[in-house]
N, C-alpha and C positions, 0 to 999 in steps of 0.2 A: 308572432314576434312584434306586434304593433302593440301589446299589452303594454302596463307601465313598468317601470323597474319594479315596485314592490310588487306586484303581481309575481317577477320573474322570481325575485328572493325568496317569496313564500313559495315556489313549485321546486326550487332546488334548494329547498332549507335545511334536510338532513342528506348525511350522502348516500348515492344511489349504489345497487351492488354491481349492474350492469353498468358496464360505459356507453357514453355516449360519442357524438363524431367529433365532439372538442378535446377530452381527453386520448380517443385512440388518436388522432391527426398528432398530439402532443408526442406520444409515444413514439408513434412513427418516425415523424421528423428530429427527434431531440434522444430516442431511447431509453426514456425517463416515464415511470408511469406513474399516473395523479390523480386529482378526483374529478368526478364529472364536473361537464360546464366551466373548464376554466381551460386556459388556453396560455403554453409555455412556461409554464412554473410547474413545480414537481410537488409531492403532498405532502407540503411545511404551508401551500397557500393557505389561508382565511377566505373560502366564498366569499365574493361581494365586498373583501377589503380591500385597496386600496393600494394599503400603507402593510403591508402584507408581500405585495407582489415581487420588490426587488431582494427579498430573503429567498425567494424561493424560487428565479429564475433562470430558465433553462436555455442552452445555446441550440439553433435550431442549424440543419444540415443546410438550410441554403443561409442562413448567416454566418457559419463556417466559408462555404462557398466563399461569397464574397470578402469574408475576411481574406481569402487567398488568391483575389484579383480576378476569380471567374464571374461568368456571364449565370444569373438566377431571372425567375420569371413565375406566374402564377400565371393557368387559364382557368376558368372555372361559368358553367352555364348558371351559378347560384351568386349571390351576390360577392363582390372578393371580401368583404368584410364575413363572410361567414363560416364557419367554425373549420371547415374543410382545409380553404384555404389559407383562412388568418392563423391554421395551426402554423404556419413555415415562416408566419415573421411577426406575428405579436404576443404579448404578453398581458393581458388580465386577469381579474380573478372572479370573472363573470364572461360567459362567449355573447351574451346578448348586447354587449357596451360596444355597436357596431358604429354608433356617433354618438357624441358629447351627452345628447340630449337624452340617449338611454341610462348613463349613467348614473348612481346613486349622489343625491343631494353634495354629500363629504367628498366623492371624486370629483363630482366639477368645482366645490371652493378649491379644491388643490390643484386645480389643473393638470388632474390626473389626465393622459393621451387614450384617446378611445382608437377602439381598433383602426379606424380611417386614418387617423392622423400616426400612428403608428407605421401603415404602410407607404403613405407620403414622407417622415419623417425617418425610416430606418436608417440607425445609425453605423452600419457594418458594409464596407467598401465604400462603393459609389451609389448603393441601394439598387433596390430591383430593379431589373433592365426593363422588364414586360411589366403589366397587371393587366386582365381585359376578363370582363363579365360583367356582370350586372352591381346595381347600388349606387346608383347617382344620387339619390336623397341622402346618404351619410356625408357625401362629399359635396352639396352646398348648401348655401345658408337657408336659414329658417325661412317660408315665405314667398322663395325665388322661384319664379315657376318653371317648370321641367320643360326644356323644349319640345319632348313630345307627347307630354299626357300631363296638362294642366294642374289637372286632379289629381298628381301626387309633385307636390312641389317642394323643396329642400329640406331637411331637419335639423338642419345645427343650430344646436341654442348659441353659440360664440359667433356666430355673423360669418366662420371665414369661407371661403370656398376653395376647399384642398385642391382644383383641379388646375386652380389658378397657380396657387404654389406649388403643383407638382412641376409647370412648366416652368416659373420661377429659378424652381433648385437647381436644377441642371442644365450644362450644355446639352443641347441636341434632344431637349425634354419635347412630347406630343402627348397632346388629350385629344382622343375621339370618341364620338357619343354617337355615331351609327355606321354600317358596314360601306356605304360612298367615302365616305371620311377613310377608313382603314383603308382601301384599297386604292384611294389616291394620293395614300404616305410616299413621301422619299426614302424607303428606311435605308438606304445608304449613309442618308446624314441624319436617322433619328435611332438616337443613343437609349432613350429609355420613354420604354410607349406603355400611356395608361389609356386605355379603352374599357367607358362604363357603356354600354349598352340599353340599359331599361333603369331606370327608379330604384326598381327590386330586381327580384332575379329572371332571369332570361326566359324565354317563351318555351313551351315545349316544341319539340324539334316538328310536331304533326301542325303546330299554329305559326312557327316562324315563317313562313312564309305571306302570310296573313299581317304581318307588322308593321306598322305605317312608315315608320321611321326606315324600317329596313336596318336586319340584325344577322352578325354575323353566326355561320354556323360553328359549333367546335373545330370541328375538321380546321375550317379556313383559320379561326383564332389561333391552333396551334401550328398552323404551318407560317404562321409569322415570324 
């Protein structure tokens, strides 16, 4: 997934017969079934377009949710930007546009939203109560080094850092980046918790224990 975008466009350039986990998550969530590799639109999408995606966009079961004042959330041991779970609240026409910097040349002049800024930005209720998994490099800037592995330090070509604007948006907004942090939340008074964990995606459950940082297990993520 470190490839470049035209890398990705040439490997999903005609459509596949099998699906893959962007389109069945699509299906799932929304009912709607579409073509690989794209996430939230139905098959009117343009792979890789853009300017495509609001003709062919589909309402997702936890955007209904919140359209009706309930409580929605994402756990996921893979990064939240990734196809599984950006199926239940974003909308592209590529599942690889996991930040700015993945996207095709014509979606960043348009400041088209890549998947991070989708899930910081949804516009249905009061937005996701939860997110927690892995993909801290979508969500800061280019350059910024990762508090806990240097060696993989932010990706966003637009300078911002969503983790900052996730606490921004909201009342009772929390960002935590390791399992001390989660477990010494007040969550009586935090209203919507984003927990990135690792860069990328989370460790296998035989290495988490081995993590420097110290990483939550599933189990505990979902029992928040």
């Amino acid at each position: 997934e470190d490839l470049p975008h035209v890398a990705f466009s040439k490997t999903y350039s005609v459509d596949a017969q099998v699906s893959d986990s962007a389109s069945t998550m699509t299906a799932i969530v929304s009912g709607v079934k579409t073509k690989t590799g794209v996430l939230g639109v139905d098959e009117r999408i343009r792979r890789g377009d853009h300017t495509s995606v609001e003709a062919s966009r589909v309402l997702t079961i936890l955007e209904e949710a919140e359209q009706r004042g309930l409580a929605t959330g994402i756990v996921s041991t893979a990064t939240v930007t990734h196809a599984t779970p950006a199926g239940c609240y974003a909308h592209v026409p590529f599942r690889f546009w996991e930040s700015d910097a993945r996207m095709s040349p014509a979606a960043q002049e348009a400041a088209f939203p890549d998947i991070a800024r989708q899930l910081v930005e949804m516009p249905y209720g009061d937005g996701l109560e939860v997110a927690l998994g892995g993909g801290r490099m979508h969500f800061k800037p280019r350059g910024e080094a990762d508090p806990e592995d240097p060696k993989l330090p932010g990706g966003r070509s637009d300078g911002r850092d969503l983790t900052q604007e996730w606490i921004d948006a909201r009342d009772g907004a929390a960002y935590v980046w390791n399992r001390d942090q989660l477990e010494a939340l007040d969550l009586s008074s935090t209203h919507h918790l984003l927990g990135l964990f690792e860069p990328g995606d989370l460790n296998w459950e035989t290495d988490r224990a081995s993590d420097e940082a110290g990483e939550p297990s599933l189990a505990e993520m979902t029992g928040v």
